[in-house]
C-alpha positions in Angstrom: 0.0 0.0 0.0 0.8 3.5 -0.1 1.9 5.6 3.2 -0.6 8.1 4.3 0.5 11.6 3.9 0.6 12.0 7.5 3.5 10.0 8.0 5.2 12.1 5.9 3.9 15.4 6.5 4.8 14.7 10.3 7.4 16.9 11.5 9.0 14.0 13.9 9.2 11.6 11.0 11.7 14.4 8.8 14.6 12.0 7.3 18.2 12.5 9.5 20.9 13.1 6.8 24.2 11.8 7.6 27.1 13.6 5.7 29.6 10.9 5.6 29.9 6.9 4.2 31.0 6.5 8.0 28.3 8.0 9.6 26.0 5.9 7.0 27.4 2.5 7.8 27.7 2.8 11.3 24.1 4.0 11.2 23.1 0.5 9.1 25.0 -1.3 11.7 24.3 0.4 15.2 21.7 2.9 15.0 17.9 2.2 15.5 16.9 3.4 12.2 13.9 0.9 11.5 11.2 3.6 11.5 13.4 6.4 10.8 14.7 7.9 7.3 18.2 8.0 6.9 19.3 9.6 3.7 23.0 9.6 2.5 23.5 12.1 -0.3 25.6 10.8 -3.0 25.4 7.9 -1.2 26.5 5.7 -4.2 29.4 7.8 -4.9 30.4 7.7 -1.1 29.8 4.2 -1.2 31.3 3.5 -4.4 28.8 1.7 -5.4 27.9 1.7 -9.4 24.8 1.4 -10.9 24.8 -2.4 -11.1 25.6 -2.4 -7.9 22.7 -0.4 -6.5 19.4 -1.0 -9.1 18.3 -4.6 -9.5 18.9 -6.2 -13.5 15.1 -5.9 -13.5 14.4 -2.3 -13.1 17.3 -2.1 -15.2 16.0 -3.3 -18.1 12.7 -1.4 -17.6 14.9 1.6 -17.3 16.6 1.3 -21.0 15.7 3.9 -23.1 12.7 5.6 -20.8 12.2 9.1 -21.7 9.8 9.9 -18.5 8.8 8.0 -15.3 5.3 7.5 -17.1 7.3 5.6 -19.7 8.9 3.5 -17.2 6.0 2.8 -14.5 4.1 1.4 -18.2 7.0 -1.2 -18.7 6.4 -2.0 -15.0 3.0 -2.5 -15.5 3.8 -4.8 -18.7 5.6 -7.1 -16.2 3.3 -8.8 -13.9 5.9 -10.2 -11.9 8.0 -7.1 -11.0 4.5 -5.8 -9.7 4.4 -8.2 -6.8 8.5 -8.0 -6.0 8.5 -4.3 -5.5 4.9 -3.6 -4.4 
């Protein structure tokens, strides 16, 4: 389902940004971050992680060539299966 806006509106539920791949990690490993937003900027760069590494084959492949989001939510929609994995 779809988070009310509430949640999100909600001034208590405002994502922490960390400033540093150290902070991050550290956050992952440590922190009690289950009902929190954490947000990294950059985060793949400070990660080094590359684009294979961070965006499953599958939205991937719906991602080749899209021009819009609209173009790529209707190559989601084509694919029946990726609707229940990332629902």
């Amino acid at each position: 389902g779809i988070w009310p806006v509430e949640l999100l509106q909600d001034p208590r539920r405002q994502p922490r940004v960390l400033n540093t791949a150290g902070e991050f990690v550290r956050e992952l490993l440590l922190g009690d971050h289950v009902e929190d937003f954490v947000v990294l900027p950059r985060g793949t760069e400070l990660l080094d992680l590359s684009f294979q590494d961070s965006i499953p084959e599958d939205v991937r492949q719906c991602l080749q060539n899209c021009c819009s989001a609209h173009d790529f939510i209707a190559r989601v929609l084509q694919r029946p299966e990726m609707l229940e994995k990332y629902r």
